[in-house]
N, C-alpha and C positions, 0 to 999 in steps of 0.2 A: 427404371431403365439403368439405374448405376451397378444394380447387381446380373445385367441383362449380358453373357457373355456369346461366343461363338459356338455356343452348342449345340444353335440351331439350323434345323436342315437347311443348309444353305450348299448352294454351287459356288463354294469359294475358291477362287484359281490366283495365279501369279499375281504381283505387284503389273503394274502397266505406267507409262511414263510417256511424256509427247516431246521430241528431241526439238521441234520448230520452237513450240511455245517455252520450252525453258532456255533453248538461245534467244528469244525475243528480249524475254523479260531477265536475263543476264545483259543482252548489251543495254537494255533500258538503265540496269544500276552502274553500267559505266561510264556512261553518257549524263549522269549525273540525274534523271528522272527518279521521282518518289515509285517506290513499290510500299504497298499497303497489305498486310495480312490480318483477318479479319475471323473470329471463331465462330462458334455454331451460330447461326441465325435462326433457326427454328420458326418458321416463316413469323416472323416479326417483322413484316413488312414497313410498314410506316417505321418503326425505329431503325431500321435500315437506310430507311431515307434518309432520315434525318442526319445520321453519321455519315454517308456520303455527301451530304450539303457540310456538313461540319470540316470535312478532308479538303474543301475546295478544291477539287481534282483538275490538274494542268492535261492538255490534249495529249500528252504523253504519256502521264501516269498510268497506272494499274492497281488495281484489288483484286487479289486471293484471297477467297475464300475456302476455308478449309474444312469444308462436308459439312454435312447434316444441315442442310438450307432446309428444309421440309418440315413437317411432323409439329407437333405440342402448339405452337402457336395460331396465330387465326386467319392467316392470306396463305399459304405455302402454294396457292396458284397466281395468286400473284403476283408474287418474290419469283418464280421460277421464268417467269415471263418478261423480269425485267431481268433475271439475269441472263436470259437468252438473247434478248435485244440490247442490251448496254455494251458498247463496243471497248468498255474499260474494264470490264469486269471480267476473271476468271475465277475455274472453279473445280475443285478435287474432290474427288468422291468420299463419304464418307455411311460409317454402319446405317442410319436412316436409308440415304440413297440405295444402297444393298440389297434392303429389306424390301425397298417399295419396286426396285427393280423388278422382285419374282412374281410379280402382278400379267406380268407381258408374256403370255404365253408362246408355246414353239410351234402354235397355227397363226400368230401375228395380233391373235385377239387380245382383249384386257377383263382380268375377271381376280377382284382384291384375294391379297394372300392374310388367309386369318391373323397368323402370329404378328403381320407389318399394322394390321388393323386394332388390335389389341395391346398397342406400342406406341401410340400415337398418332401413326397412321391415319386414324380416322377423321381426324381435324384434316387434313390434306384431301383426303377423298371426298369430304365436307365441301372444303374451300370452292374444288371444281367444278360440284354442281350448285354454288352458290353462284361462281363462275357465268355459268350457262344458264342461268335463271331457272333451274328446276330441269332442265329437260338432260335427263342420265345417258341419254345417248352421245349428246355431244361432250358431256363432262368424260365420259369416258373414253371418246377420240381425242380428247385434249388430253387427256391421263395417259393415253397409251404413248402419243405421239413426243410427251413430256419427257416420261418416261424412259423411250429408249436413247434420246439425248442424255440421261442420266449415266446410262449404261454406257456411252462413250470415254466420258470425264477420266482421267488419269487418276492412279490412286496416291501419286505421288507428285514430287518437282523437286529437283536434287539441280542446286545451283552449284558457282560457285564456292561459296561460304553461309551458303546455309540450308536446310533441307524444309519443306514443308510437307505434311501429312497430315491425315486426323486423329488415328487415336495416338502413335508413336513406333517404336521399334522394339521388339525382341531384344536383349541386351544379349542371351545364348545361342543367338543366330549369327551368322555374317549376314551382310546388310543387303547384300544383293542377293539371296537365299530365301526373303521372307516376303510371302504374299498377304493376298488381302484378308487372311487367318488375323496376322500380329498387324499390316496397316492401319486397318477398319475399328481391331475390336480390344484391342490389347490395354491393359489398364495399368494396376499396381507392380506387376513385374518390371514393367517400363521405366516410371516415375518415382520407383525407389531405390532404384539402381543408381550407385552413388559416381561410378565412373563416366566419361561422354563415352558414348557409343560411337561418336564418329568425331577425331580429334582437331580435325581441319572446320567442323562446320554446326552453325548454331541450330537446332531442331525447334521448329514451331509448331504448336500440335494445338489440338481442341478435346474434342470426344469426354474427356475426363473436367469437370469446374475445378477452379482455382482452391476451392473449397477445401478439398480433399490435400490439394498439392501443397499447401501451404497455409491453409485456413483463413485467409484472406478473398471470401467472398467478394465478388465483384471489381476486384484488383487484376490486373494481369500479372503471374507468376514468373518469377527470373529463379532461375535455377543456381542454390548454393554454389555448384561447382563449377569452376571456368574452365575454357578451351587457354590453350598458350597462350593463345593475343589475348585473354584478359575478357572473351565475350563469354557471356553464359553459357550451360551446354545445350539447355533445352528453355524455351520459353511457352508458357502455357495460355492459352489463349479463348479458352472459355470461361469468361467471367458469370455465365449465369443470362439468358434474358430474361428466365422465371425463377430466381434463386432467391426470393423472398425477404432478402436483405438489401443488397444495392443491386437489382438487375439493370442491367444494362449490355450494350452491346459494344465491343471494342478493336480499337484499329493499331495496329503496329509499324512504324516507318521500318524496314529492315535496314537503312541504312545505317539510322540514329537512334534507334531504340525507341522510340519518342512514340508515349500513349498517346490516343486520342479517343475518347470516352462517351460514347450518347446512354445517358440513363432512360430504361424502356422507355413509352408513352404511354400514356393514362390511356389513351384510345388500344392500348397492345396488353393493358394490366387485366388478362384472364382472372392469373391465379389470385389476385385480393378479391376479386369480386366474389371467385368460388369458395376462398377462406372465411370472409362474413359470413357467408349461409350456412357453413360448415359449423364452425367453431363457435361454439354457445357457453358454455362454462370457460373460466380464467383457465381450471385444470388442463382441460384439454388443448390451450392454446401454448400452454409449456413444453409439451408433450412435440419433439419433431416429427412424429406420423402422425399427429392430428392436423398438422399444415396440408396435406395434400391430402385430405377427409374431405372432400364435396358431397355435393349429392349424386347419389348413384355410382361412389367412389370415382369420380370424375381427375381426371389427371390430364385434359389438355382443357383447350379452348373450346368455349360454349360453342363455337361452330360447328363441333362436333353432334351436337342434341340431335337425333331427329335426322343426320346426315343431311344437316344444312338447311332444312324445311323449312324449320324454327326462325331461323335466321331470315330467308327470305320471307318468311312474315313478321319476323320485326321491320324489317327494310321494306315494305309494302306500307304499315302502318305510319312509320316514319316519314314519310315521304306523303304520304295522304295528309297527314301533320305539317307538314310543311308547306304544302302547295294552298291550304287554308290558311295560315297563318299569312302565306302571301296575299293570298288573295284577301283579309281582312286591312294588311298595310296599303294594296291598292285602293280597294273602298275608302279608305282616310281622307285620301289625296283626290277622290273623283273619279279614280280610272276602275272602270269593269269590264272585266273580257265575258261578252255573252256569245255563246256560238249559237244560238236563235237567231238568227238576222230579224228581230222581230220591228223592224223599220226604224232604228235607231238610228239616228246620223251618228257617222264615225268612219274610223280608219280601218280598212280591214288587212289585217298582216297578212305574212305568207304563211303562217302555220295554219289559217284558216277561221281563226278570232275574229271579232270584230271589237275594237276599242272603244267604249263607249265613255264620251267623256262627260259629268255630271257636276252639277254645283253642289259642293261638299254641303253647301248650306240644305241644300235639300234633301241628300243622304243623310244628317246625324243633324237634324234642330236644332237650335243652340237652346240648350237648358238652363236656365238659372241657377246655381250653387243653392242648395240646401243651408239652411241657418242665417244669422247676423252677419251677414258679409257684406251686402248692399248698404249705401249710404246716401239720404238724399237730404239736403237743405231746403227748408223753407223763409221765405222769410215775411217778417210780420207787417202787417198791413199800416198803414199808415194812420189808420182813423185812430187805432188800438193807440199807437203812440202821443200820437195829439191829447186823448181821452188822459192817457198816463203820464207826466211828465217830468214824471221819475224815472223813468226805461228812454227818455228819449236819446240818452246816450246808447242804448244798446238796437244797433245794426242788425238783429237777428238772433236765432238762435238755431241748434242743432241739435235734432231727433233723428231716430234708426229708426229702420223699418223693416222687420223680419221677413 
């Protein structure tokens, strides 16, 4: 995807902008309220989470996200769902969004665009019918419907002292000139432009990893050169969720500059699991294209296998695993749920069980331990002692008994 540019047939038109929402969230920063800017999530749902419990967000606050919610990772349905329902969260379009837009046909229908599937995409389109338990019709009402709220999303939010975007700006453009050509897709021309492009206000972008801008994987990037008051020009905001070194996801106060950092979670770490199976010899694990060598040169999240099939049969199996495992900790304790009413005394729930409760001792005998572990005392008869009365001092003695 990093050498992935705008070349492709895309209906790319003007920058778009929403005048309510970037007066909201200007008088939020004057009012002295946290705004939060947050880069690619790449549906990394659960570390998502976790960074918003990390933010402790006040009923004021706000999170900007800035594009690419979707694609590579393993839920982007449903990350999209909470960002459609979280009454804190905002969110700017970015190239992913673009791409999965051209799915939504101009009859109203939804029918995937190869090049978006071929791009990551496919974990997304995964996700949905994991979503919907298998059934492709309603994954794909949820896709469409998802979808064209995508195609709402601003490409931009231009405050007062600072701009947000995804990928950056043209630096041979004027700024109000340049659509979602240089917003969405724009890379190295942008971020090695040594002057600010805009000299009143600080730029926070994602689309591009920290990687490149400063070789500081996993870090959030401040930009060598400053605005007059001293603030950076541009601030880079994609540390990586799958970046192999320190992924994670990260949040910026725009007030105070002030990071805040959720490293992925083991339940969101695609890419190691696809790296072990991959990478078999030391050589090839030196090697930076041998890193994203899976099988069947796999380059998102396993949800993608099989278009989610897979998945919902691990999640079947799992779950049959567990509901045994419970039901063997119920057994322990006496409780059985029989749905035979087979004249059992017991309580019958609403779900339609009947609880039957049993004496542990009868479900699991009590066994004797194996080996020398039993100890019993005997003790010696009295005649034996009278007969001896050398031992008449000795009280007893003590034998095992296997």
């Amino acid at each position: 995807m990093n050498n992935l540019s705008c070349k492709l047939n895309l209906p790319l038109g003007p920058s778009t902008r929403d005048p309510s929402l970037e007066a909201d969230l200007q008088a939020r920063l004057e009012d002295g309220h946290r705004i939060f800017v947050v880069g690619d999530v790449h549906g990394h749902l659960a570390t998502f989470k976790a960074l918003l419990h990390r933010l402790r967000l006040k009923p004021e606050d706000r999170v900007v996200c800035l594009g690419d919610m979707i694609d590579r990772g393993p839920d982007s349905a449903g990350l999209v769902a909470l960002l459609r329902s979280h009454p804190q969260l905002v969110c700017i379009k970015g190239n992913h969004e673009q791409m999965a837009i051209q799915c939504v046909q101009l009859n109203g229908t939804f029918e995937a665009w190869p090049p978006w599937m071929q791009r990551g995409g496919k974990s997304t389109y995964a996700s949905y019918i994991v979503q919907a338990e298998g059934d492709l019709w309603e994954a794909k009402k949820a896709m469409l419907d998802d979808f064209m709220w995508l195609d709402t999303l601003p490409t931009q939010i231009v405050l007062d002292e600072h701009r947000l975007v995804h990928a950056g700006y043209d630096p041979r453009m004027p700024l109000d000139l340049q659509g979602e050509k240089e917003l969405l897709w724009i890379r190295k021309p942008w971020f090695t432009h040594e002057s600010p492009v805009d000299p009143y206000r600080t730029v926070f972008f994602g689309h591009t990893t920290t990687t490149k801008l400063d070789d500081a994987a996993g870090n959030v990037a401040f930009s060598p050169t400053c605005l007059p008051d001293g603030r950076p020009a541009w601030v880079g905001m994609d540390v990586g969720a799958y970046n192999h070194v320190a992924p994670g996801i990260a949040a910026v106060n725009l007030a105070t500059l002030r990071v805040t950092k959720q490293r992925t979670l083991r339940c969101d770490r695609w890419f190691e699991r696809i790296n072990t199976q991959a990478t078999k010899s030391k050589q090839k694990r030196k090697k930076s294209s041998a890193l994203w060598v899976g099988r069947d040169a796999l380059r998102e999240s396993e949800v993608s296998v099989s278009f989610g099939l897979k998945a919902l049969a691990n999640r079947a199996s799992e779950a049959r695993k567990s509901t045994l495992r419970a039901q063997r900790e119920l057994e322990r304790v006496g409780v059985v749920f029989d749905v035979t009413s087979s004249g059992a005394k017991g309580m019958k729930s609403p779900q339609g069980y009947r609880i039957v409760r049993q004496n542990p001792e009868h479900l699991y005998p009590v066994q004797r331990a194996r080996g020398p572990t039993g100890f019993r005392i005997y003790a010696r008869k009295m005649e034996r002692e009278q007969n001896h009365p050398d031992r008449r001092h000795k009280s007893g003695s003590l034998s095992t008994s296997a």
